[in-house]
C-alpha positions as semicolon CSV with decimal commas, in nm:
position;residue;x (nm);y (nm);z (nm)
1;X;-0,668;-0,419;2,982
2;X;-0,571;-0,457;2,584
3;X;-0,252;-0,669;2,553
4;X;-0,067;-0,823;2,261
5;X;-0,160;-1,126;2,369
6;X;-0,486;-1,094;2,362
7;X;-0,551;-0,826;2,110
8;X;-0,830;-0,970;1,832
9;X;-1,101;-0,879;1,617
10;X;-1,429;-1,007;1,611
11;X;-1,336;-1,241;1,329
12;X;-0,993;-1,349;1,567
13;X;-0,764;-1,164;1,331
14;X;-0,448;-1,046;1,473
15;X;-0,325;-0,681;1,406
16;X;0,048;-0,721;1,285
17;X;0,073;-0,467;1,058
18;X;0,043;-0,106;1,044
19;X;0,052;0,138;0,731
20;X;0,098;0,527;0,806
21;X;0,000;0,781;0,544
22;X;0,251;1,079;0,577
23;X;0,132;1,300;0,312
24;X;-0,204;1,317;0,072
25;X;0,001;1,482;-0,203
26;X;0,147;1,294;-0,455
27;X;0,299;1,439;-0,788
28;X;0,111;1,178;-1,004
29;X;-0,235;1,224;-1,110
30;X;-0,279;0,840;-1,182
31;X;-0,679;0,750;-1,277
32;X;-0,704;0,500;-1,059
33;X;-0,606;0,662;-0,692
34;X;-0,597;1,023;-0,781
35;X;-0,738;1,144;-1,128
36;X;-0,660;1,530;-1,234
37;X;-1,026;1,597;-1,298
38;X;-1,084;1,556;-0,881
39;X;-0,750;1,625;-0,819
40;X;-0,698;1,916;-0,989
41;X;-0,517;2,275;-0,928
42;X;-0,773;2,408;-0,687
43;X;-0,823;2,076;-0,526
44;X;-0,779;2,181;-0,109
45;X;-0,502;1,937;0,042
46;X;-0,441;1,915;0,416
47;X;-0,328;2,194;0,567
48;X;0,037;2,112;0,749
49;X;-0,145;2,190;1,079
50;X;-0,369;1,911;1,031
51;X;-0,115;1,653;0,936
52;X;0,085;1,467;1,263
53;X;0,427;1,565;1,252
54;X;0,629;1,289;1,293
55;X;0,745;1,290;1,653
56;X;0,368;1,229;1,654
57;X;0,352;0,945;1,427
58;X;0,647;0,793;1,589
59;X;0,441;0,785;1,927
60;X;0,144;0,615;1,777
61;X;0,374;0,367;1,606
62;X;0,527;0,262;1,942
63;X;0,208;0,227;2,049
64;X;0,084;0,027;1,776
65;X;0,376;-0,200;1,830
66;X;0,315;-0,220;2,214
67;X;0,002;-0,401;2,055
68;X;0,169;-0,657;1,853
69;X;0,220;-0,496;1,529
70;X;0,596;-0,573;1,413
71;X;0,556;-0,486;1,023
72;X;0,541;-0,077;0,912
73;X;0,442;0,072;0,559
74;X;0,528;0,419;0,487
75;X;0,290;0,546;0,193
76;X;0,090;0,860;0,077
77;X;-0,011;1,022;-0,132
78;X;0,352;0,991;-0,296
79;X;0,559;0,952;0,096
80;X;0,930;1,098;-0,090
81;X;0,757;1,456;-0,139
82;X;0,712;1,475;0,269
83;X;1,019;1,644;0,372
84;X;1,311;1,480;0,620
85;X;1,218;1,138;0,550
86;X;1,504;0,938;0,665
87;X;1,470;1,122;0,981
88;X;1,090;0,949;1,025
89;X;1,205;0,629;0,878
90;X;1,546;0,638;1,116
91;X;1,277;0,687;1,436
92;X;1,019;0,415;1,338
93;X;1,388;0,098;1,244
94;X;1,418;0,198;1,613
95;X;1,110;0,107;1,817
96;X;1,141;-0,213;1,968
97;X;0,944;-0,501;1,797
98;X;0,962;-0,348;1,476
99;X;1,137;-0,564;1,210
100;X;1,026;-0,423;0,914
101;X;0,985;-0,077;0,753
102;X;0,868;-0,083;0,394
103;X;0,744;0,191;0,192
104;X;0,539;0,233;-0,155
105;X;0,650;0,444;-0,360
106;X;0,592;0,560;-0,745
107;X;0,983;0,585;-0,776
108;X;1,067;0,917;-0,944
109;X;1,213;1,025;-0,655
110;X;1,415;0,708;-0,512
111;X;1,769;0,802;-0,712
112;X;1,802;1,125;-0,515
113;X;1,666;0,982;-0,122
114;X;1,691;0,576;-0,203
115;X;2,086;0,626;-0,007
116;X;1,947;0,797;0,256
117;X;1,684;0,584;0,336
118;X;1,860;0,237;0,364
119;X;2,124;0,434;0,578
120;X;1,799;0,552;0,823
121;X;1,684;0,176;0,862
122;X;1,450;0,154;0,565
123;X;1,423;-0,187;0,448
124;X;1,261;-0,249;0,110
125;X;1,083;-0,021;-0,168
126;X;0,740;-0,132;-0,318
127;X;0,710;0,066;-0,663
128;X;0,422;0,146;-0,838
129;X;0,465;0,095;-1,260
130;X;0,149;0,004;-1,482
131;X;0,309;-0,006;-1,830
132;X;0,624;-0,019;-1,983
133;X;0,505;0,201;-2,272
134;X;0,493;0,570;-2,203
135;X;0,222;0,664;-2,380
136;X;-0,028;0,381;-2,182
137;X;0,184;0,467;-1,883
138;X;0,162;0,856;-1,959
139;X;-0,192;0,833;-2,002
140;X;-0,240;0,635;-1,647
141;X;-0,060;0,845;-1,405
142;X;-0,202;1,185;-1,564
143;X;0,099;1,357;-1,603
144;X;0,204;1,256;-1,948
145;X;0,525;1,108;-1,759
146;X;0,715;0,856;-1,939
147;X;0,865;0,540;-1,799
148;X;1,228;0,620;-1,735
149;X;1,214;0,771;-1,430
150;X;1,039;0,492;-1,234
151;X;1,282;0,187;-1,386
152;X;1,538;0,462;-1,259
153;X;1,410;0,454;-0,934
154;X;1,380;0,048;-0,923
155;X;1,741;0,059;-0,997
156;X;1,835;0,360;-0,761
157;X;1,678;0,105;-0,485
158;X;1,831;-0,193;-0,619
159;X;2,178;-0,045;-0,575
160;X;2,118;0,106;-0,174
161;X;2,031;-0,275;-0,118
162;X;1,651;-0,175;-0,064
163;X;1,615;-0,489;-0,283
164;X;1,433;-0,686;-0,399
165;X;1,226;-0,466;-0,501
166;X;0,880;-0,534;-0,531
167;X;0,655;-0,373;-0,875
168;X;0,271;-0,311;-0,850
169;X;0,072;-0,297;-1,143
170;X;-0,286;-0,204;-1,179
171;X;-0,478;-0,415;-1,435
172;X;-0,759;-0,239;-1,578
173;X;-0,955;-0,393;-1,852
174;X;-0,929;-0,163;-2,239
175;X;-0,629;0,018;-2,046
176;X;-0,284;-0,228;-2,017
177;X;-0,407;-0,564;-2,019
178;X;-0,157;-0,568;-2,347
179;X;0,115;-0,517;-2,090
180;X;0,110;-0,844;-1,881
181;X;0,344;-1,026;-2,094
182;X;0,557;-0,703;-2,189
183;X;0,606;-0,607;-1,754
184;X;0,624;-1,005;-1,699
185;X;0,917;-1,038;-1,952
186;X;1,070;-0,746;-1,827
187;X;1,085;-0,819;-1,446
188;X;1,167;-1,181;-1,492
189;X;1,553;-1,312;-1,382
190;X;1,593;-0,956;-1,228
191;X;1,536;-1,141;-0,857
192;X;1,266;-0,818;-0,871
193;X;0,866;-0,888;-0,789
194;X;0,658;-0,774;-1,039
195;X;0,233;-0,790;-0,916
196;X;-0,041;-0,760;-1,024
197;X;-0,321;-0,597;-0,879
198;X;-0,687;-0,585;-0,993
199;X;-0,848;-0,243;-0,995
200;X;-1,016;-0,193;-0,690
201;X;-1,316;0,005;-0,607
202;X;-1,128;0,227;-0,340
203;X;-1,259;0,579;-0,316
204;X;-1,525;0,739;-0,514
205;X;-1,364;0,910;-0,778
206;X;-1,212;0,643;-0,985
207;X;-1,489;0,509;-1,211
208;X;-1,449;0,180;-1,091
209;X;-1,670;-0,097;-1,273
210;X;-1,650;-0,458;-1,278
211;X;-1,639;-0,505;-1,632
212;X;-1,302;-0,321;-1,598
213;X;-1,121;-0,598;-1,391
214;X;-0,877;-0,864;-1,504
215;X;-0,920;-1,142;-1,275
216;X;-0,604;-1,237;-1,119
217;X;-0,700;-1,641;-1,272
218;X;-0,706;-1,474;-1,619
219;X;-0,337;-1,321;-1,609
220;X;-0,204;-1,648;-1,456
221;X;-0,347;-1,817;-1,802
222;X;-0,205;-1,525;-2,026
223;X;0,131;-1,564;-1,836
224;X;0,134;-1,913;-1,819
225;X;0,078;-1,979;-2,171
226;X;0,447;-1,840;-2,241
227;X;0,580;-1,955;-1,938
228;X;0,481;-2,214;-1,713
229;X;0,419;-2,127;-1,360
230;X;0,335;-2,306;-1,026
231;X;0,178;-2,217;-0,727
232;X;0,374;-2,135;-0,392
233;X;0,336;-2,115;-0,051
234;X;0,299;-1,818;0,154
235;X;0,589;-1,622;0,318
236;X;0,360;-1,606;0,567
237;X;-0,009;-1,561;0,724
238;X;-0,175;-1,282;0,606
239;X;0,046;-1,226;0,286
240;X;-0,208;-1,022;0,034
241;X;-0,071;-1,148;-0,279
242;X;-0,082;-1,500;-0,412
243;X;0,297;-1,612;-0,529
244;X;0,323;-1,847;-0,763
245;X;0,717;-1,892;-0,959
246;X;0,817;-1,943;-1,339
247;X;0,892;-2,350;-1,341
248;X;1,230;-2,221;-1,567
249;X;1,337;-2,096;-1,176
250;X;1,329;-1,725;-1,342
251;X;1,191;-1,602;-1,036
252;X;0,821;-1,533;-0,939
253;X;0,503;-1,291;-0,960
254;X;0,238;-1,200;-0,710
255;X;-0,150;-1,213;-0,792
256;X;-0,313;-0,922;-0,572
257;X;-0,724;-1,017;-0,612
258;X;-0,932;-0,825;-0,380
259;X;-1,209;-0,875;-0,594
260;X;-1,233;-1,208;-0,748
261;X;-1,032;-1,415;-0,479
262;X;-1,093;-1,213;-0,139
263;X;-0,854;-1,253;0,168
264;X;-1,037;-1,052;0,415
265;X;-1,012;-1,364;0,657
266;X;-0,634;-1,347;0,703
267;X;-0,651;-0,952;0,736
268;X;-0,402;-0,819;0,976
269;X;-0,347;-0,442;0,871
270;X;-0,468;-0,095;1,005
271;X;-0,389;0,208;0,846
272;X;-0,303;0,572;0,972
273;X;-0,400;0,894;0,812
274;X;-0,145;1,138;0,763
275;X;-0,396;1,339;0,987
276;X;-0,390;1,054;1,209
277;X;-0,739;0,887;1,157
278;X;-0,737;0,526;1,187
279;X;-0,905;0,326;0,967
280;X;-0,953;-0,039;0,983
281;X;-1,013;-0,125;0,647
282;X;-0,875;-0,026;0,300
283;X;-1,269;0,052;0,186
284;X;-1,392;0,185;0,479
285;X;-1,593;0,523;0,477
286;X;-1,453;0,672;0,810
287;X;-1,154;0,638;1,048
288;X;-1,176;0,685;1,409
289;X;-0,966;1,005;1,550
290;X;-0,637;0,980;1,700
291;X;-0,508;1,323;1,657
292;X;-0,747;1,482;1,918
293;X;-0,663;1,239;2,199
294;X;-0,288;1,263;2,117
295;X;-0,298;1,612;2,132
296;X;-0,481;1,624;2,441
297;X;-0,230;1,481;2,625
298;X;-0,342;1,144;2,614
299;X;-0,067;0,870;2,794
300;X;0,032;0,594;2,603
301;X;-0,173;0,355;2,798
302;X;-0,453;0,533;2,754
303;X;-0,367;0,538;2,361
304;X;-0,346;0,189;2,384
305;X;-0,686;0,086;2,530
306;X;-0,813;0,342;2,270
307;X;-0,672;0,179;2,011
308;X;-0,686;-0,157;2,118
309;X;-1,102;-0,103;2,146
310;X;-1,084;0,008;1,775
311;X;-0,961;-0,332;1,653
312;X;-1,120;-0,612;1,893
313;X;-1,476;-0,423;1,749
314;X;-1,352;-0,486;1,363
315;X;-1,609;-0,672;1,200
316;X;-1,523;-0,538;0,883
317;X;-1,472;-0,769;0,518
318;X;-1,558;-0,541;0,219
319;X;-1,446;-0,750;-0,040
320;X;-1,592;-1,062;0,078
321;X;-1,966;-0,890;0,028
322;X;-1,888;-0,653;-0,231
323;X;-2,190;-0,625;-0,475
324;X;-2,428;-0,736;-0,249
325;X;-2,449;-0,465;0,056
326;X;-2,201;-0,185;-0,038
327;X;-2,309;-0,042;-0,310
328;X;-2,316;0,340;-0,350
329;X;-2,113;0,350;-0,010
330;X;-1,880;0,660;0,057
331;X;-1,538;0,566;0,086
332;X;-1,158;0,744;0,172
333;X;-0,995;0,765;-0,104
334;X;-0,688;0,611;-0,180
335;X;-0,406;0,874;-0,191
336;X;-0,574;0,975;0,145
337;X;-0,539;0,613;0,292
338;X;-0,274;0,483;0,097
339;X;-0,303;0,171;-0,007
């Protein structure tokens, strides 16, 4: 029988946290997860039949915590466009052993629902801003949207007490690699976390090359040139970004480096489709099927062992032998996984 306690993967990693996928729509187009010429007007989303609802979800995520997971990540797609939010969000703050429920976000839409979700139990935003120039950021997210909106949104969350708010920015070589200092400058004393992520080969559609990766190691010297920084500890095991905090005591900035500086080792997340496929890593090319069982009538018990099989057969580490076995492999993309 699977149990918490005894619930490992081949490589004895621990699942502890769980990311669910609510929607594949998102009203960005940004080049990187979604671009417009894949995603465009006739592109065929899921229908609503397809997608769990979230009495659904909420089943899977008690579950999931039944099996030692304590940490939840709403994303998307964009997760504020899937309608009656807080009411998902106020059904996941109470399943026992849960203690946190984040969710990413690209922000436009936090002043109108950031209220409502700290008052259903949400407990911190994660927004998504490349640039603080609109035209660079414009030309990202495909929608010719400027800036305003999102540093609304950081605020909107700031104010609900969804703080601090953590920033993700994709670093893409020729693209905003100008904008380290600018978005470093801007985030510092705020108490907010800005990181930076290098561009990732998720999906197939995002014309992903090396030579268009800024190491992590290579923004730490660009940031540390104006202000000196020092490594810090983890919060805790299995954190994905490296900290490391301005020596001035201005605060800090996370280094996300899935391709330069792997962490597949301390790996401790699944992730849910909004269609309820589970997939065991952020590059994998297939998810295994939880809708059909659930539907069927399935007990929770019988969920679990399902599950629970799923992980203690995880063998998977992507990034750690990238470039030498997966090349040309089909992936999910990354508004269908999210993140």
């Amino acid at each position: 029988m699977v149990t918490e306690n005894t619930l490992t993967d081949t490589l004895k990693r621990r699942l502890r946290d769980l990311r669910i996928s609510v929607t594949d729509r998102c009203n960005l187009r940004c080049t990187y997860c979604m671009p417009a010429e894949v995603f465009g007007p006739d592109y065929k989303f899921l229908p609503r039949s397809e997608i769990l609802d979230y009495e659904e979800l909420a089943r899977l995520a008690r579950v999931f915590a039944g099996l030692g997971v304590s940490k939840l990540r709403i994303t998307g797609g964009e997760p504020l466009l899937r309608r009656d939010l807080p009411d998902f969000i106020k059904m996941l703050a109470a399943i026992p052993g849960i203690d946190d429920v984040a969710l990413t976000t690209n922000g436009i839409l936090l002043p109108k629902m950031a209220e409502a979700l700290k008052e259903a139990g949400l407990g911190r935003v994660t927004v998504s801003l490349d640039s603080l120039d609109d035209e660079t950021f414009g030309k990202i997210n495909g929608r010719g949207t400027g800036v305003k909106p999102v540093l609304a949104g950081i605020e909107a969350a700031e104010q609900a007490g969804l703080g601090p708010v953590k920033i993700n920015m994709v670093v893409q070589r020729g693209v905003n690699e100008q904008d380290i200092l600018p978005m470093a400058e801007h985030f510092r004393g705020t108490g907010q976390i800005l990181r930076f992520i290098e561009f990732m080969d998720v999906g197939n559609s995002n014309g992903w090359r090396m030579d268009k990766v800024v190491p992590s190691r290579e923004i730490v010297q660009t940031i540390s040139r104006r202000w000196a920084l020092e490594s810090a500890e983890p919060n805790y095991q299995g954190e994905v970004a490296r900290r490391w905090r301005y020596k001035d005591g201005e605060g800090e900035i996370g280094l996300i480096s899935s391709v330069t500086n792997t962490f597949c080792g301390d790996c401790n997340r699944a992730r849910l489709s909004a269609r309820g496929e589970l997939y065991t890593c952020l590059f994998a090319s297939e998810g295994a099927d939880l809708r059909e069982p659930l539907r069927e009538g399935k007990t929770d018990g019988e969920l679990a062992e399902l599950i629970g099989g799923i992980w203690q057969r995880r063998d998977d580490r992507y990034s750690e032998i990238r470039n030498q076995h997966t090349k040309g492999l089909p992936k999910a993309e990354m508004s269908y996984l999210g993140g």
